[in-house]
Residue frames relative to the residue before (quaternion, step in Angstrom):
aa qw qx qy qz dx dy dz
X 1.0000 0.0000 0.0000 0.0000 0.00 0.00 0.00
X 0.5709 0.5351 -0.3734 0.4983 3.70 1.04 -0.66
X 0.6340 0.5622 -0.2479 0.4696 3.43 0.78 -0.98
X 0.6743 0.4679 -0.3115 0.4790 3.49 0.80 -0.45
X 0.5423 0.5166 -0.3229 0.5785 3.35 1.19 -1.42
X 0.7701 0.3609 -0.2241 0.4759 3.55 -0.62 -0.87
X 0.5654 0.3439 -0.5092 0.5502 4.32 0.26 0.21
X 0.6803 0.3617 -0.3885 0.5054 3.94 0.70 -1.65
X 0.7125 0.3239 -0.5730 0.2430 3.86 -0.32 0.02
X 0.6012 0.4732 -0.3336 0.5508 3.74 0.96 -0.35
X 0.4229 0.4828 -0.5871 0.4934 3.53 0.70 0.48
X 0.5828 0.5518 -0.2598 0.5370 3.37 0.66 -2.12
X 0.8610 0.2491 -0.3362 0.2890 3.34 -1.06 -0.79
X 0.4682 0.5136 -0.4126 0.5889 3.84 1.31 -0.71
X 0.6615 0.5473 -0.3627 0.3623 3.70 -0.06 -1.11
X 0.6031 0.5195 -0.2298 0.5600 3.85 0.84 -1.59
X 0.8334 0.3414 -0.2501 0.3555 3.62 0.02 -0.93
X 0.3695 0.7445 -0.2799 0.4805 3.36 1.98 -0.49
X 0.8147 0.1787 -0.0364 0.5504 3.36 0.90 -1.60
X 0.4533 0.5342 -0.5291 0.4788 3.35 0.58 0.57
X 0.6329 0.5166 -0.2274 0.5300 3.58 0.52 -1.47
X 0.6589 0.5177 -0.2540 0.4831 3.82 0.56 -1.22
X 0.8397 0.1739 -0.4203 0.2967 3.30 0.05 -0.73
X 0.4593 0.4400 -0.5929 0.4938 4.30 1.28 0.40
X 0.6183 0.5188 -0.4019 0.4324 3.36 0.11 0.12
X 0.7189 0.2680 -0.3868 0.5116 3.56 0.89 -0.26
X 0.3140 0.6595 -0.4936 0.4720 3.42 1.32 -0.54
X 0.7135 0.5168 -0.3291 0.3399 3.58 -0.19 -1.21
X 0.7151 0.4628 -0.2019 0.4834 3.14 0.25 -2.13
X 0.6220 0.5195 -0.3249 0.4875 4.10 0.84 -0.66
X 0.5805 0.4753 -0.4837 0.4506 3.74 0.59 -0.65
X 0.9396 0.0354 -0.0949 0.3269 3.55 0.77 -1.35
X 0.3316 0.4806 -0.6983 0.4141 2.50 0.57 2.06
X 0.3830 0.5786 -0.5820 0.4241 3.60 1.25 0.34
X 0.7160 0.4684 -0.4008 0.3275 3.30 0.20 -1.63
X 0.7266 0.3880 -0.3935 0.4083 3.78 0.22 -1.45
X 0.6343 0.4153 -0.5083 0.4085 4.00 0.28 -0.28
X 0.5505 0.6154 -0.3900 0.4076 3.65 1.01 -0.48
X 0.7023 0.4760 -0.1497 0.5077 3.36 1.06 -1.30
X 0.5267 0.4673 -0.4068 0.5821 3.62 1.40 -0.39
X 0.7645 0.4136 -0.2691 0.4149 3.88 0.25 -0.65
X 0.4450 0.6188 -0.2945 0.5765 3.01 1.36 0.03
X 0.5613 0.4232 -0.2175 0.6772 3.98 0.95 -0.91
X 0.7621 0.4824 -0.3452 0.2597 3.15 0.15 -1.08
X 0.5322 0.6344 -0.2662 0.4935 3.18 1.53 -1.20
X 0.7311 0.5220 -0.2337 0.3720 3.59 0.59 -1.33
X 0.6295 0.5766 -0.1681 0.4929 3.47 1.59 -1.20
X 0.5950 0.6065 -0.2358 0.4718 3.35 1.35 -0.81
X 0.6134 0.5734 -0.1548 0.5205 3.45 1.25 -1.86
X 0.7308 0.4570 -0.2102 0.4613 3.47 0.55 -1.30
X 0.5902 0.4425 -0.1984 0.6454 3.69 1.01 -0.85
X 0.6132 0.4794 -0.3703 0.5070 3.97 0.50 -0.13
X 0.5960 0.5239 -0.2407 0.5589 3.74 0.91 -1.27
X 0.5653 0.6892 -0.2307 0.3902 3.34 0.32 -1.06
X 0.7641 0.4621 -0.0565 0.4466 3.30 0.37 -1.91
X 0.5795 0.6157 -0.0701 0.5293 3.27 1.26 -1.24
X 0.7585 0.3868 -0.2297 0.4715 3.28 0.44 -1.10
X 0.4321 0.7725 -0.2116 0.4145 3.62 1.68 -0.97
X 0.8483 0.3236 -0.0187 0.4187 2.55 0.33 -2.13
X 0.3208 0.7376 -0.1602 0.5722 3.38 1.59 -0.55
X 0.7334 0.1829 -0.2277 0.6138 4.29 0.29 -1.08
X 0.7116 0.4112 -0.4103 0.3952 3.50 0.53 -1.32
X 0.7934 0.3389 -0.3992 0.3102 4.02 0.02 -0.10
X 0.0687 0.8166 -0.4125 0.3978 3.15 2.16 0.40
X 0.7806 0.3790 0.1135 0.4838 2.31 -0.57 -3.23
X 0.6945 0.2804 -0.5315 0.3956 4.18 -0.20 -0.08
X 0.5817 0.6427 -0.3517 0.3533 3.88 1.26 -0.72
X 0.5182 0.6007 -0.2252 0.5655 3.38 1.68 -1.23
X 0.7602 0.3521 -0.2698 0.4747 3.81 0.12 -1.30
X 0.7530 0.3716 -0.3966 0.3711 3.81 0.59 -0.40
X 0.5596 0.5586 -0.3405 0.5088 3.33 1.05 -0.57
X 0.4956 0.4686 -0.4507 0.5759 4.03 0.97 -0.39
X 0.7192 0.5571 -0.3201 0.2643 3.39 0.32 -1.58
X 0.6477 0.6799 -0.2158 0.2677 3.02 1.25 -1.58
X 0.5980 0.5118 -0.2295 0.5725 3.36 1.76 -1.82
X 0.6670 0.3898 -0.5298 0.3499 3.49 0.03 -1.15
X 0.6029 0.7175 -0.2827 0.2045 4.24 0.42 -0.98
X 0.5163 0.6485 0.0142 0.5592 2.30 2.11 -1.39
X 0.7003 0.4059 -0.1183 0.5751 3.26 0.42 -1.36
X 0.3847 0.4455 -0.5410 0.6007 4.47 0.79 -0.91
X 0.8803 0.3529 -0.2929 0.1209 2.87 -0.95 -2.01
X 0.7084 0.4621 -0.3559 0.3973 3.72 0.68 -0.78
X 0.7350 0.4116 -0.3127 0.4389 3.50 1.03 -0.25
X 0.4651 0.5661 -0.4592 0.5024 3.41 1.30 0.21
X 0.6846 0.4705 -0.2876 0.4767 3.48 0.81 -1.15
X 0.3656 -0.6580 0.4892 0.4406 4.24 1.03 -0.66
X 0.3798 0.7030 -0.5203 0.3014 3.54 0.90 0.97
X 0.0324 -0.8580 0.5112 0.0374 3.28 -0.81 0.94
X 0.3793 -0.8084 0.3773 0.2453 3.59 0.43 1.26
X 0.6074 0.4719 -0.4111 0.4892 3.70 0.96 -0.64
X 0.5620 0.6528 -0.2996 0.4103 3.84 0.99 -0.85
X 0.7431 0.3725 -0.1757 0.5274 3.76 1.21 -0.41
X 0.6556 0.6910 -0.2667 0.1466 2.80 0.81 -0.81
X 0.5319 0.5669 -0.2194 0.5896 3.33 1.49 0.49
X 0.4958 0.7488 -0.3735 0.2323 3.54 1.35 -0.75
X 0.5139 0.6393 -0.3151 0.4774 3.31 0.89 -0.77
X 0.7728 0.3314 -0.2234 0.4930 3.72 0.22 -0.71
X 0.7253 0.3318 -0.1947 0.5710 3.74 1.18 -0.50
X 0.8682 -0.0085 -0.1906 0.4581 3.54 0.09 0.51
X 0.5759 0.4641 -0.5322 0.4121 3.59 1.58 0.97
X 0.3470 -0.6673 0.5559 0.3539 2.98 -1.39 -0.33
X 0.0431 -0.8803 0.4470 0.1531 3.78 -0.82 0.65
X 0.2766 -0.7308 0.6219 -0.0516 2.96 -1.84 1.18
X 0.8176 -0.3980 0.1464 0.3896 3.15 -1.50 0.47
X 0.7324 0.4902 -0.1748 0.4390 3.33 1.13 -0.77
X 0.7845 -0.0587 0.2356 0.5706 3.64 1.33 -0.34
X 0.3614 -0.5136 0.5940 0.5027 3.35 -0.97 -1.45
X 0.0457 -0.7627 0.6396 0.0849 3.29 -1.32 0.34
X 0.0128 0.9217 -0.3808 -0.0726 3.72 -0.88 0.56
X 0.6909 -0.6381 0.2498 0.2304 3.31 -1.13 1.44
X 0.7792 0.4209 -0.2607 0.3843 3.05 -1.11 0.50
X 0.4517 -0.6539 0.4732 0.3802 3.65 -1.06 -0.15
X 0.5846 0.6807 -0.3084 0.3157 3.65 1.27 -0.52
X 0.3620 0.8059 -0.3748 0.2809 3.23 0.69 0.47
X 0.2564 0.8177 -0.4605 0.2314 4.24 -0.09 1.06
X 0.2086 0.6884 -0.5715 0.3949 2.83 1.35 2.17
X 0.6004 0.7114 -0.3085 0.1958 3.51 1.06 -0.44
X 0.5683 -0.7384 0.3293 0.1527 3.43 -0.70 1.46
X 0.7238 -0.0267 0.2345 0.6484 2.95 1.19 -0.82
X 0.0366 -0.8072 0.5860 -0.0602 3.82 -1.26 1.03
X 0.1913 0.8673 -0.4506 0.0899 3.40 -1.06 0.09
X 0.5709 -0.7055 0.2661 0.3248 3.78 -0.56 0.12
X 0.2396 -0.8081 0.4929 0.2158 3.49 0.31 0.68
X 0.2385 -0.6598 0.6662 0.2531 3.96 -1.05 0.67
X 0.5914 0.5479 -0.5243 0.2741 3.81 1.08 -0.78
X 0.7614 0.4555 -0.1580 0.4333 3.49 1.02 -1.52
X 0.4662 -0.6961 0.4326 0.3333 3.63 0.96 -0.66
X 0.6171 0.4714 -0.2067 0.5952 3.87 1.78 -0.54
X 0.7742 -0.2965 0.4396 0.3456 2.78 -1.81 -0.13
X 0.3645 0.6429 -0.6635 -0.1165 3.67 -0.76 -0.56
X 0.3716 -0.6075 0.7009 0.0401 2.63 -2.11 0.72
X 0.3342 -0.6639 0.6436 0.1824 3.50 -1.28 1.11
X 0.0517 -0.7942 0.5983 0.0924 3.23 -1.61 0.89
X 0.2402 -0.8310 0.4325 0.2545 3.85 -0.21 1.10
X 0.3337 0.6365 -0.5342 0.4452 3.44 0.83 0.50
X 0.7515 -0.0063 -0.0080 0.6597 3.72 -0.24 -1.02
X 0.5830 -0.6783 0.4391 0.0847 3.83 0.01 0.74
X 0.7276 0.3287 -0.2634 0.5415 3.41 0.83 0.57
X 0.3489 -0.7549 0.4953 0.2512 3.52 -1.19 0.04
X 0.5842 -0.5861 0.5597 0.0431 2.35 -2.34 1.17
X 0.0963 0.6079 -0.7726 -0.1555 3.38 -1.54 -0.45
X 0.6670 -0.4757 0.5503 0.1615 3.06 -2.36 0.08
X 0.0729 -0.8061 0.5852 0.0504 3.22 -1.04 1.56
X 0.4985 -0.7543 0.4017 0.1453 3.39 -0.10 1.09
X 0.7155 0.3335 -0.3436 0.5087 3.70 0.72 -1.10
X 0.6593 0.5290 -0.3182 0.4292 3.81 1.34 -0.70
X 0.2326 -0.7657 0.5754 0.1689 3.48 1.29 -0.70
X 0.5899 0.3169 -0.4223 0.6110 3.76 0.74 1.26
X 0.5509 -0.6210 0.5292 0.1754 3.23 -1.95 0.47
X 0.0635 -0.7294 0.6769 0.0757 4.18 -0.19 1.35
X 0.7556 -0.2156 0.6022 0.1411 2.55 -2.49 -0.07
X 0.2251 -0.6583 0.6737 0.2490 3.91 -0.39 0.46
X 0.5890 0.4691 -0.4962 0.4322 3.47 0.53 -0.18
X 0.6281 0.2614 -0.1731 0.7122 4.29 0.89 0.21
X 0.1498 0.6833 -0.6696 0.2494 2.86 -1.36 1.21
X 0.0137 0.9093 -0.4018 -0.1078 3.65 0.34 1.37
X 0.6205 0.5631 -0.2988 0.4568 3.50 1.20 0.26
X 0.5840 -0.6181 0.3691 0.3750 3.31 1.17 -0.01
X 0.7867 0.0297 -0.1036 0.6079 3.66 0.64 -0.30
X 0.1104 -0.8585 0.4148 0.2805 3.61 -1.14 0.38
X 0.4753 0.5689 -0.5724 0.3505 3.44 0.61 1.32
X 0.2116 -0.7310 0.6349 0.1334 3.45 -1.25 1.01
């Protein structure tokens, strides 16, 4: 029985110093497993960055390529529509010099007879008709007291609905 007593206290006392000693020692073994999880988050950061760029760059072609496909879309519509209508943009494209007249602001042209225009519509900005002309590339409306077709960029009465 003495023999027992005396092995269990040197168990104890081996046991005490076991965990004293054990726990700088885990202290240690914890610093570097701090460091390598640090260094993992570290990758991680980088993997994250890299995988961010990525995305970006993605997102970046695809609104590229949808900007590319509508703008195609846009001409081909264009192009349906003017040849459905018998418009032939190369056909005009001179009009301006042959039946306008030009001024400081452009060209502007007389009369009301006029059925070069590419394209028309109502403007809320101006309050009038305007009409697009691909000849000098911008748009027009109707001045009534002049009885001719300006530039919205010129407007001698102040407003350009009559």
């Amino acid at each position: 029985m003495r023999r027992f007593i005396m092995s269990a206290l040197i168990c104890l006392a081996t046991a005490g110093a076991a965990m004293a000693g054990g726990r700088d020692s885990h202290r240690s073994s914890d610093r570097s497993h701090d460091s390598y999880r640090n260094r993992d988050r570290g990758h991680d950061r980088d993997r994250d960055r890299d995988h961010d760029r990525d995305r970006d760059r993605d997102r970046d072609r695809d609104r590229d390529r949808d900007r590319d496909r509508d703008r195609d879309r846009d001409r081909d519509r264009d192009r349906d529509h003017d040849r459905d209508r018998g418009y032939d943009r190369d056909s005009f494209k001179d009009y301006r010099q042959t039946h306008g007249t030009k001024f400081e602001h452009g060209y502007y042209y007389k009369g009301k007879e006029h059925s070069h225009w590419s394209s028309r519509c109502y403007s809320e900005r101006y309050g009038c008709q305007t009409y697009y002309c691909p000849s000098a590339c911008c748009w027009y409306y109707f001045c009534t007291p002049d009885c001719c077709y300006y530039p919205v960029s010129y407007c001698p009465y102040g407003k350009f609905g009559f």
